[in-house]
C-alpha positions, 0 to 999 in steps of 0.5 A: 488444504486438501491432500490433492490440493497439495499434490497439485502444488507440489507437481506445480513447484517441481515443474518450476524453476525454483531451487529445492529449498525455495520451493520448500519455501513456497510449499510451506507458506502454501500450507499455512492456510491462513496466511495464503488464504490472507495473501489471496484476499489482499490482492483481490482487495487491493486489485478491486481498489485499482480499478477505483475510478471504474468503481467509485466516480461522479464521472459515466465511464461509458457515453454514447452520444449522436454516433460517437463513443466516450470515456469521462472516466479516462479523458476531459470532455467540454459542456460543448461536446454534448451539446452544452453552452460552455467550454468548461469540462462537463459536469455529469450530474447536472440534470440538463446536461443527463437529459442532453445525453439521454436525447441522443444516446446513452451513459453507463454509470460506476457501481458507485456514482460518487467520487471520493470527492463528489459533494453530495448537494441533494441528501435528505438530511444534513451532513454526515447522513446515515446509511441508505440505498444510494450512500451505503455506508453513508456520508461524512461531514463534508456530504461525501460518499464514504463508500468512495472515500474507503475505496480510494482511500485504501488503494492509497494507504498500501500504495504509500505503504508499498513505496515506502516499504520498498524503498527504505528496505533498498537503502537499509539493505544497501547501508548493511552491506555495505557496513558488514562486508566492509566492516572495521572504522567504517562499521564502528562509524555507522554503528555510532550513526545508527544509535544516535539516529536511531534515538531521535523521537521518529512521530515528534520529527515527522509531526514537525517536518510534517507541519513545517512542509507543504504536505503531499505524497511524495513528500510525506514519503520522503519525510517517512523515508529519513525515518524508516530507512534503518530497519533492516540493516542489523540483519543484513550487517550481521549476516554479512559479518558472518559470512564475509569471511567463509571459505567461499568468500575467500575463495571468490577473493583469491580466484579475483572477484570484486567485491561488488559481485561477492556482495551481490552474488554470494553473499546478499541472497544469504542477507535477504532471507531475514529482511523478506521475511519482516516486510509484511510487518513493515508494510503494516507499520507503514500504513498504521504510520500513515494513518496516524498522521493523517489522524492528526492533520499533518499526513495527505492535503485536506481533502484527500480520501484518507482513513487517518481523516475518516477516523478524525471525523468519526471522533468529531461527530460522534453521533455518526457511528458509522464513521467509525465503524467503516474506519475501524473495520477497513483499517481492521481488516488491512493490518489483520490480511498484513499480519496473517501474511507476515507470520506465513512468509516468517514461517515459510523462511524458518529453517526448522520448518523447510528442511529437507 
């Protein structure tokens, strides 16, 4: 960043309404160029993934039709509503429903007019086919448009990663405090628990979980939830074992204040410095976890637009590199933004590096 770069951000933050050393903070990781400029990439990827449905569909997000106006993308419309025989939902690909709407009004098509799960019935060769003008990063074996399939694909990796992330970090923070402030049989008790659970082999009981239940979203989350759950409760315990019994803890004590307050009011914000600072790491291990299993056929349902899959299928048809190539270099790329942006956070929270 440049020196009036930097003026500007430090004007920005003085007007803010963020504490002296949070706004060091921000300041600190501003200045890791890197990792800011990983962080301002990720979101516009991540935000372009939102909106996948507007950018990757076999559905017109935009029909004019006889005077009216309709939306595929966002609601089901039957055959009948464009002058088809049928009252099943219309299918926008057949050629003589194109040329029923083509009559009458007009269609506005996605950039790319595949879903992750269109097949692709008029390829040239058979399937998976190689990059081309209409399949830009090509077909998989199923004829399906990869281009597609990478998109919704990586919204769906870091969504599943985000939920997760933010969920065993509520309950390992919750578990920490609890166990540190408290302290005593019950900290020996759950330190016992930990050690044992923290033992078990986490990939042979998600596989076998994994197996045994029906796989889907929110079970695959809860099933990598009973296992990632523990990560950040060394740090919050430590902190506040040390912190339970300061002066200003006691002080809070003796003027009659609650434990729950103490925890949440003197003591977490102290506890949360080091868990903010491992979430980007997290957030990478939680995708890779996915991604592993999807690899293996026990993560998403069949079908489902998955990087694990894509990776599967570059191995099963090696003579379709580009499989690979699109897997390798999305998946890549995710973990790379993750990492560059964790080591920012990581450093902006380094006492050594925002002291005054």
């Amino acid at each position: 960043m440049s020196e009036r770069q930097h003026l500007k951000s430090a004007l920005r933050l003085k007007k803010s309404r963020l504490s002296p050393l949070n706004q060091r903070r921000l300041m600190a990781f501003r200045n890791n160029e890197r990792g800011y400029i990983a962080l301002v990439f990720f979101l516009l990827l991540f935000g372009f993934s939102l909106f996948a449905e507007f950018i990757a569909n076999d559905r017109p997000i935009l029909i004019s039709y006889d005077g009216a106006l309709y939306s595929p993308v966002l609601k089901d419309y039957p055959e009948t509503t464009f002058g088809g025989s049928f009252q099943t939902n219309a299918d926008y690909r057949d050629p003589s429903l194109q040329r029923a709407i083509n009559e009458k009004g007009w269609m506005i098509w996605p950039m790319i007019p595949f879903s992750y799960d269109t097949v692709i019935t008029n390829l040239a060769g058979a399937a998976p086919s190689p990059p081309d003008g209409i399949n830009w990063l090509g077909t998989d074996d199923q004829a399906r448009d990869v281009m597609a399939r990478v998109i919704y694909g990586f919204r769906i990796s870091v969504l599943f990663g985000l939920l997760l992330t933010a969920v065993s970090t509520a309950i390992g923070v919750i578990a920490g405090a609890i166990q540190g402030y408290f302290g005593g049989w019950l900290d020996l008790l759950f330190q016992r628990f930990l050690e044992i659970w923290g033992g078990l082999p986490t990939l042979y009981i998600l596989m076998i979980l994994a197996s045994v239940i029906v796989p889907g979203f929110w079970t695959l989350l809860g099933i990598m939830l009973l296992m990632s759950w523990t990560w950040p409760v060394p740090y919050v315990r430590a902190e506040f074992l040390r912190a339970r019994n300061l002066e200003y803890v006691r002080a809070a004590r003796a003027l009659g204040m609650g434990d729950g307050r103490i925890i949440l009011k003197h003591i977490l914000p102290n506890a949360l410095v080091a868990t903010l600072a491992y979430l980007p790491f997290t957030l990478a291990g939680s995708v890779t976890t996915l991604t592993a299993l999807d690899f293996l056929g026990l993560g998403l349902p069949v079908g489902s637009p998955s990087l694990g899959d894509l990776l599967s299928q570059a191995k099963q048809n090696l003579q379709a590199p580009w499989l690979g190539i699109a897997g390798f270099v999305v998946i890549g790329l995710m973990l790379t933004l993750l990492i560059f942006i964790g080591e920012a956070v990581r450093d902006a929270f380094d006492p050594r590096k925002t002291s005054a």
